[in-house]
C-alpha positions in Angstrom: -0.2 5.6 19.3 1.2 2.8 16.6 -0.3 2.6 13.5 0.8 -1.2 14.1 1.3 -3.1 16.8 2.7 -6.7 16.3 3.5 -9.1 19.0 5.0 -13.0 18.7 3.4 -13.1 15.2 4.1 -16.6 14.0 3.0 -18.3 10.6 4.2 -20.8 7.8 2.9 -22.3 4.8 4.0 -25.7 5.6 6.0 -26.9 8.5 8.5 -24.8 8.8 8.0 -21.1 10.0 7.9 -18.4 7.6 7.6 -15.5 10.3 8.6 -16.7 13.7 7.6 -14.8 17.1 7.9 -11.5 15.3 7.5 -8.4 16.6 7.0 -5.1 15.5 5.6 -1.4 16.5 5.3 1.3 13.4 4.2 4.6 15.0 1.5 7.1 13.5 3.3 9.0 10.7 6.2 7.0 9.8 7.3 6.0 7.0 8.5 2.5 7.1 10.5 0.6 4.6 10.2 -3.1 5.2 13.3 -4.6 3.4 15.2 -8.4 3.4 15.9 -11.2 0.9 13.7 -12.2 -1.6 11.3 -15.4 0.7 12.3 -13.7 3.7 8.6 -13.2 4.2 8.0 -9.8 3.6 4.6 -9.5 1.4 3.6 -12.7 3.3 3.9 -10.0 6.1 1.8 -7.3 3.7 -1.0 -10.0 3.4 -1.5 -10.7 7.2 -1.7 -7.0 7.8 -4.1 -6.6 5.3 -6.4 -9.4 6.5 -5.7 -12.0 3.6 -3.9 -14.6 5.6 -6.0 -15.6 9.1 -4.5 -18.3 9.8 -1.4 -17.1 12.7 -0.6 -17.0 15.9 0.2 -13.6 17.7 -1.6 -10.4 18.0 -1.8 -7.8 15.2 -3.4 -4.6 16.2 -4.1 -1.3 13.6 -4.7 1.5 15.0 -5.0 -0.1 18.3 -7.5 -2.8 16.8 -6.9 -6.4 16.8 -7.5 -7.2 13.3 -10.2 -10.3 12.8 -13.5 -10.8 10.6 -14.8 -7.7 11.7 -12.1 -5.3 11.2 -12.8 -2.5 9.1 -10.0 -1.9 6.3 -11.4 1.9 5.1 -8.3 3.0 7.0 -5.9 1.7 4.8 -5.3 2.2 1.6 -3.0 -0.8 -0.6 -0.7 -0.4 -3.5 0.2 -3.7 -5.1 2.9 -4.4 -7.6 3.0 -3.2 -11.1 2.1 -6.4 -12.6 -1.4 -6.4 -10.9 -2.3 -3.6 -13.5 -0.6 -5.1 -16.2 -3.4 -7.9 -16.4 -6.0 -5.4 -17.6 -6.6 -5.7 -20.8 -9.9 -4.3 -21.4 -10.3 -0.4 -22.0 -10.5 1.0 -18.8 -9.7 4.5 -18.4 -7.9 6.0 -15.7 -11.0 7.7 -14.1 -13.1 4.2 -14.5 -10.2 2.3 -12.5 -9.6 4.9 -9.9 -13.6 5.1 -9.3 -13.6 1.5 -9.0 -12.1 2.1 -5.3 -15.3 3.4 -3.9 -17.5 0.6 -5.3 -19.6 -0.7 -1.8 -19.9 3.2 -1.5 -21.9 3.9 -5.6 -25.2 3.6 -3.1 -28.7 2.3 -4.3 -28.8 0.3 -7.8 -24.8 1.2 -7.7 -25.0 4.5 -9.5 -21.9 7.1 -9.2 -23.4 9.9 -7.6 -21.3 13.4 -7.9 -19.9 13.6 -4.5 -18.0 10.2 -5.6 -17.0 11.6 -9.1 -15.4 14.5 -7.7 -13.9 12.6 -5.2 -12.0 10.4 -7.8 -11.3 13.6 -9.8 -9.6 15.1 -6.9 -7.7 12.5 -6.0 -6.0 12.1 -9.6 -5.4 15.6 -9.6 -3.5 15.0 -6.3 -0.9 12.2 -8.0 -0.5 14.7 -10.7 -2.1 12.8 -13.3 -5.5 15.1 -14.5 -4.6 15.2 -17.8 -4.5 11.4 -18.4 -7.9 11.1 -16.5 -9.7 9.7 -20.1 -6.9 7.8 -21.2 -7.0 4.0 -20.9 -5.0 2.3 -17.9 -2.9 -0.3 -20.2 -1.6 2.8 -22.4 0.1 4.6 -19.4 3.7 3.9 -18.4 5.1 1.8 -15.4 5.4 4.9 -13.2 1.8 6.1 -14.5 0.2 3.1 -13.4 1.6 3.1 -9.9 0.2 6.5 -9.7 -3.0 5.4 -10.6 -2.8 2.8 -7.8 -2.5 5.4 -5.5 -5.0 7.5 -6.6 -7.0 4.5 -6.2 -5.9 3.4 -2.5 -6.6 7.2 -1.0 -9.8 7.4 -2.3 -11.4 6.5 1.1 -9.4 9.0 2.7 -7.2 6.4 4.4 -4.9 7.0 7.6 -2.1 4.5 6.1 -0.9 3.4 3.0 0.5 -0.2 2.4 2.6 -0.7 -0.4 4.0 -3.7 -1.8 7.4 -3.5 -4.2 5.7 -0.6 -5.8 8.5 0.6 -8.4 10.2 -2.3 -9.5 10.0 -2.4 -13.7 9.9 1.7 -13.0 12.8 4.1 -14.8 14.6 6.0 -12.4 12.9 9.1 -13.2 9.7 7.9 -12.8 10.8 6.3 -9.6 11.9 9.5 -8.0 8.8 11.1 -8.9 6.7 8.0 -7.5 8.7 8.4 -3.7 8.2 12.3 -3.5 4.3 11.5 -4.0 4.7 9.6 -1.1 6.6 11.9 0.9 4.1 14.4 0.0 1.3 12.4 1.2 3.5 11.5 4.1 4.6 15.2 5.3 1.4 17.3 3.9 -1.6 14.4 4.2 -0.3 12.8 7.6 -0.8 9.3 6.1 1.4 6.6 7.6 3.0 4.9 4.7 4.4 0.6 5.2 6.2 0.5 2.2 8.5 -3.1 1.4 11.1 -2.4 -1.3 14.8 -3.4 -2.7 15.1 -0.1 -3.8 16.9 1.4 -1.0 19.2 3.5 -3.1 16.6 5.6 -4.0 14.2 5.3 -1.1 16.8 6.5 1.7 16.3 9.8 1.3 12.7 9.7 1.5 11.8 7.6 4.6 11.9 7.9 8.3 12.7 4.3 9.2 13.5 1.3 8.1 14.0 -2.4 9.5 14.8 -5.8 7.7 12.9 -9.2 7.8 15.7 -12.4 8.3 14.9 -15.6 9.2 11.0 -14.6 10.2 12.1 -12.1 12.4 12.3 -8.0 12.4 15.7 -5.9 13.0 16.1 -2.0 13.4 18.2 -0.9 10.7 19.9 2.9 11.4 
């Protein structure tokens, strides 16, 4: 079974294709770096798996489901860039952001109820970051952050994560740390993990494939 399935995707922004008859089949388990020149397409890719562009031709299945208004996303779980948690700017604490995740699940009048608390809990105890649970969001570090982001993105217990350039502005350090959280959650947790990045260097040791976006179609790197 493929976590993905895409067949003769096509799309642009304009005229001129973007991603043209691509194809491409990411099996249950892997862990998939998505890399290629900056324009090549690659979070435009992200976007249409994630049901934010609709507007393509092709067939994009997840989890052998053709994705369309009535797909159901709870099976994915989506790490963004840094800089999307760099616009907080209000006092929100680690806990409060992470929680955030299960919103449409707070039930009636939107109240927290304790299975959801713990839930959130135990999911930033997982990244390794209990001890910051109280602290605000825009006091933690680069790689912190990310590692919120995660906590956030499993907290439905999701089957795949998507991740979008998720260490760039991260120290080395921090970066290592980030990619063996992901090959934890990978190896131990079973979740499929779609991950673009420029930071092969690093990410080599830790993933099971990888394949390269040029001119709006997909290669098999080895």
């Amino acid at each position: 079974m493929n976590a993905i399935e895409i067949n003769n995707l096509k799309f642009s922004y304009t005229n001129e294709y973007i991603l043209n008859n691509l194809s491409l089949e990411i099996p249950v388990g892997d862990f998939k770096a998505i890399v290629g020149e900056n324009g090549s397409g690659k979070s435009t890719l992200l976007k249409i798996m994630l049901g934010q562009y609709s507007n393509y031709s092709g067939s994009v299945k997840i989890f052998d489901k053709e994705i369309n208004n009535n797909f159901n996303y709870e099976d994915i779980g989506y790490v963004p860039q840094i800089n999307e948690t760099s616009k907080i700017s209000f006092p929100i604490t680690c806990y409060e952001y992470t929680v955030l995740g299960l919103y449409s699940k707070f039930g009636f009048l939107k109240f927290i109820n304790k299975n959801i608390k713990q839930k959130a809990k135990d999911a930033i105890d997982l990244i390794g970051m209990g001890k910051y649970i109280n602290k605000p969001v825009n006091e933690l570090s680069g790689g912190q952050k990310q590692k919120i982001m995660i906590a956030r993105a499993i907290l439905n217990d999701p089957k795949m994560l998507i991740l979008d350039e998720p260490t760039v502005g991260i120290d080395k350090e921090s970066k290592r740390e980030f990619f063996e959280l992901l090959k934890h959650l990978n190896n131990v947790h079973k979740m499929t993990i779609v991950m673009v990045t420029h930071e092969m260097e690093i990410a080599q040791k830790y993933i099971k494939s990888k394949v390269k976006l040029d001119e709006g179609k997909i290669y098999e790197l080895y």
